[in-house]
C-alpha positions as CSV (number, residue, x, y, z in Angstrom):
1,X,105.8,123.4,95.9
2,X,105.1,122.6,91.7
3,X,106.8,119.6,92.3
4,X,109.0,116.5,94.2
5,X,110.4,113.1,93.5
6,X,109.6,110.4,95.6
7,X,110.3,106.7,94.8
8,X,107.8,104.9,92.4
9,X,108.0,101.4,94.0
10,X,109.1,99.1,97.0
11,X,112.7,99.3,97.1
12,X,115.9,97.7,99.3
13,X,119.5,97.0,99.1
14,X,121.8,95.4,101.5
15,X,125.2,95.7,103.0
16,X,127.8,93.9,105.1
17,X,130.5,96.0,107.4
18,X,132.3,94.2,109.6
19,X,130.5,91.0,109.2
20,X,127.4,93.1,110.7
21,X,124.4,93.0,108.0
22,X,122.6,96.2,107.1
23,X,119.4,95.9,105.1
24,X,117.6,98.6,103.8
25,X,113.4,98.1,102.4
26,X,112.0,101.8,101.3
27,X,108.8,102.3,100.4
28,X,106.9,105.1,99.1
29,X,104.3,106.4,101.6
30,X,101.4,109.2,101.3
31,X,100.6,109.7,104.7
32,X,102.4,109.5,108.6
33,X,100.2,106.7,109.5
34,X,101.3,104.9,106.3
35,X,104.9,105.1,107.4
36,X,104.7,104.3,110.7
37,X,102.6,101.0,109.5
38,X,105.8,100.3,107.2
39,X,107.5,100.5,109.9
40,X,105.8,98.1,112.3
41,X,105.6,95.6,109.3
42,X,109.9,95.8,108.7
43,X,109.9,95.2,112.7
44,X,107.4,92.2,112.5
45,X,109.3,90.7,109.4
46,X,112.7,91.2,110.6
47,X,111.8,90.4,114.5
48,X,115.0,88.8,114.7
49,X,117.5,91.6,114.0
50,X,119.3,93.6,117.2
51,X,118.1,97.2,115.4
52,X,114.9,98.3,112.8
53,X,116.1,101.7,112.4
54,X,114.1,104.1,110.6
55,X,113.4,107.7,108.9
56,X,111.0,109.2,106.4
57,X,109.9,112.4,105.2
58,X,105.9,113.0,104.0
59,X,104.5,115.9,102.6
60,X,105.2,118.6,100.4
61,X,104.4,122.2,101.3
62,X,105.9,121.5,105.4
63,X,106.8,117.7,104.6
64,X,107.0,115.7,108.6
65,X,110.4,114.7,109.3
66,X,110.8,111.6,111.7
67,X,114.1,109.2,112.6
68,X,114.6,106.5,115.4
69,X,118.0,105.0,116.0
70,X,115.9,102.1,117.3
71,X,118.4,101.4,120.1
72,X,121.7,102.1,118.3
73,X,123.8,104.9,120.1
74,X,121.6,108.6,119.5
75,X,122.1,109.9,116.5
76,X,124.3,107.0,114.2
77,X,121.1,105.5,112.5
78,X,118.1,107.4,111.8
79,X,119.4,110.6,111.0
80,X,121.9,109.5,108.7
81,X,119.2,107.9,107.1
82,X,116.9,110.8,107.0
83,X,119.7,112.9,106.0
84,X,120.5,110.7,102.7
85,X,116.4,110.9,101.9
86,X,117.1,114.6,101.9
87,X,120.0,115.2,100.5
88,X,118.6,113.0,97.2
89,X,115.4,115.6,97.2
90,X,112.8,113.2,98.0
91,X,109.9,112.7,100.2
92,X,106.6,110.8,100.7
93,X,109.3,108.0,101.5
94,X,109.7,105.8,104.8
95,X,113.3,104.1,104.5
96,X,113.7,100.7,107.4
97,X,117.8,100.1,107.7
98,X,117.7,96.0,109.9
99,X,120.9,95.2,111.2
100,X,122.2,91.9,111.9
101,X,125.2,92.1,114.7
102,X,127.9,90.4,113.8
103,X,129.9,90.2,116.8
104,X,132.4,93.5,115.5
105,X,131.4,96.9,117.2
106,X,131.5,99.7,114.8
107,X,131.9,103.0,116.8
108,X,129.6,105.5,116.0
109,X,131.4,106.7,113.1
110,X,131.3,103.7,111.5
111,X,127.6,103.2,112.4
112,X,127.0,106.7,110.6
113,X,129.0,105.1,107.7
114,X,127.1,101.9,107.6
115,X,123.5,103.4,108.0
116,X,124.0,106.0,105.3
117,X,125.8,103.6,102.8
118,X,122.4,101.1,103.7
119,X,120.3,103.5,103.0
120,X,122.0,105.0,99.7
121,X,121.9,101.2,98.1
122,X,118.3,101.3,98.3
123,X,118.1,104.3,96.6
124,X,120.3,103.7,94.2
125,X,118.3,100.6,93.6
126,X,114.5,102.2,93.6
127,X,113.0,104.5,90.5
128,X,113.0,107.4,91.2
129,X,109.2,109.5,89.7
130,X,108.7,113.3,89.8
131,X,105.3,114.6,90.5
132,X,104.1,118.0,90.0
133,X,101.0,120.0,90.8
134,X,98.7,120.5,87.2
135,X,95.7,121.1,86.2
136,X,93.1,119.1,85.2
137,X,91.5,121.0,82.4
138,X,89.0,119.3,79.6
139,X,87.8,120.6,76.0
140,X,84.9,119.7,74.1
141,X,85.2,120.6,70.6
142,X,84.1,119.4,66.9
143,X,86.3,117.4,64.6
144,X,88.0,120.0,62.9
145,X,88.8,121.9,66.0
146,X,90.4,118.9,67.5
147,X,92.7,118.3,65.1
148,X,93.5,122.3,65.7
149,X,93.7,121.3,69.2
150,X,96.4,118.4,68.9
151,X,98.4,119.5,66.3
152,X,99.0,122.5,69.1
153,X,99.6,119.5,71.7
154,X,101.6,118.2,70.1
155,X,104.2,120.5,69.0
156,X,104.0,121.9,72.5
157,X,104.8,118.8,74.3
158,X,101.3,119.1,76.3
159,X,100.1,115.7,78.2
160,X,96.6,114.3,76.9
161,X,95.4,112.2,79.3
162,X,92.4,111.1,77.6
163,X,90.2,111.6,74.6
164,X,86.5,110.4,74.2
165,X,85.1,110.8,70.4
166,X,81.6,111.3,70.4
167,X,79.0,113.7,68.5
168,X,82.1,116.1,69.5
169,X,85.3,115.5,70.5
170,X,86.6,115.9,74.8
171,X,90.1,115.7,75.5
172,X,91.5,116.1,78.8
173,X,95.0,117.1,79.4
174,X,96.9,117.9,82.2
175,X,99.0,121.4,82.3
176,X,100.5,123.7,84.1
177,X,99.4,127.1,84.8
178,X,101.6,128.6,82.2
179,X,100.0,125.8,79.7
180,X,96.7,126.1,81.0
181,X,96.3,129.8,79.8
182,X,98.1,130.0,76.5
183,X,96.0,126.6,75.2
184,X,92.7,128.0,76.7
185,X,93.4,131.5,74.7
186,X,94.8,129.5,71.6
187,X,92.0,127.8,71.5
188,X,89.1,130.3,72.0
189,X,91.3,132.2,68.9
190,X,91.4,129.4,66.3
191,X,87.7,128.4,67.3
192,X,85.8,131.4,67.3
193,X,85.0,130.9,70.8
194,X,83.1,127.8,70.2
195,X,85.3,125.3,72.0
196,X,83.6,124.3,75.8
197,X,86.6,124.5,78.7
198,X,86.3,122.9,82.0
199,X,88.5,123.2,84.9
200,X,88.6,119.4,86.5
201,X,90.8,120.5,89.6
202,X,94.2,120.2,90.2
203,X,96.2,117.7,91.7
204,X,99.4,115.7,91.8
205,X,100.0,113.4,88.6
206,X,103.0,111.4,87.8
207,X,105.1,113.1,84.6
């Protein structure tokens, strides 16, 4: 995987079928121990509530995919939910759906229908942030060659992440493999070899 989208910040949106209130609180989470965490927390908060159901995918290469229906008849809460999280392409996301009876049952298709809607509002309501997987490449270079250098950023819609002007000039960017090669080889061409490359590792950045 080059990429996924998770959700950038806290996020939640609420409600009301049949007089029963369905809140939903997502939160982005890295880890399994993160989301279950998250989820101990909604419980705590919303001790009062007859249900804390819940569902979130982490990872990105064989993401963990969990759901509990937290008392609600098998299969009407959490994997609606999880289903949702799916079917909008995210992960790294733990989403909480608290319901507050109120006194109408719902059947189970209308607790599919409820838990789903729940879970789309808060969605709907979060910003959504792709990642993908670059490199982390920096060049040291003299003045004339940086100007060489970001001209070439620039009109290829490269990301500099930071520049540090010195005796010479380092700029970091972060690119893809593609990018990586053809600025590396650009580079070497219009410098006469001079210009110093160093591979900083790759990782997941925001874009």
């Amino acid at each position: 995987m080059k990429e996924y989208k998770t959700i950038q910040n806290e996020a939640s949106g609420e409600i009301t079928e049949k007089k029963s209130r369905f809140i939903a609180t997502l939160r982005p989470v890295g880890t399994e121990d993160e989301a279950l965490a998250f989820i101990a927390e909604m419980k705590k908060k919303y001790w009062d509530a007859r249900h804390n159901c819940s569902a979130y995918i982490v990872g990105t290469d064989k993401p963990i995919e969990r759901c509990s229906d937290d008392g609600e008849p098998s299969r009407t809460a959490g994997m609606p939910m999880l289903e949702v999280i799916r079917g909008c392409g995210l992960t790294n996301v733990c989403a909480v759906v608290t319901r507050y009876f109120g006194g109408v049952l719902l059947g189970t298709g209308g607790l599919v229908r409820a838990y789903q809607a729940a879970a789309k509002e808060g969605i709907e309501n979060a910003d959504i942030i792709t990642y993908k997987y670059l490199n982390r490449v920096k060049f040291v270079l003299d003045y004339n060659s940086y100007g060489k250098l970001q001209y070439y950023a620039t009109s290829s819609f490269l990301h500099i992440e930071n520049t540090t002007f010195e005796s010479d000039v380092s700029v970091t960017l972060l690119l893809n493999d593609e990018e990586r090669g053809m600025l590396i080889k650009h580079m070497q061409e219009v410098t006469g070899g001079t210009c110093e490359v160093e591979d900083l590792g790759k990782d997941w950045f925001p874009v």
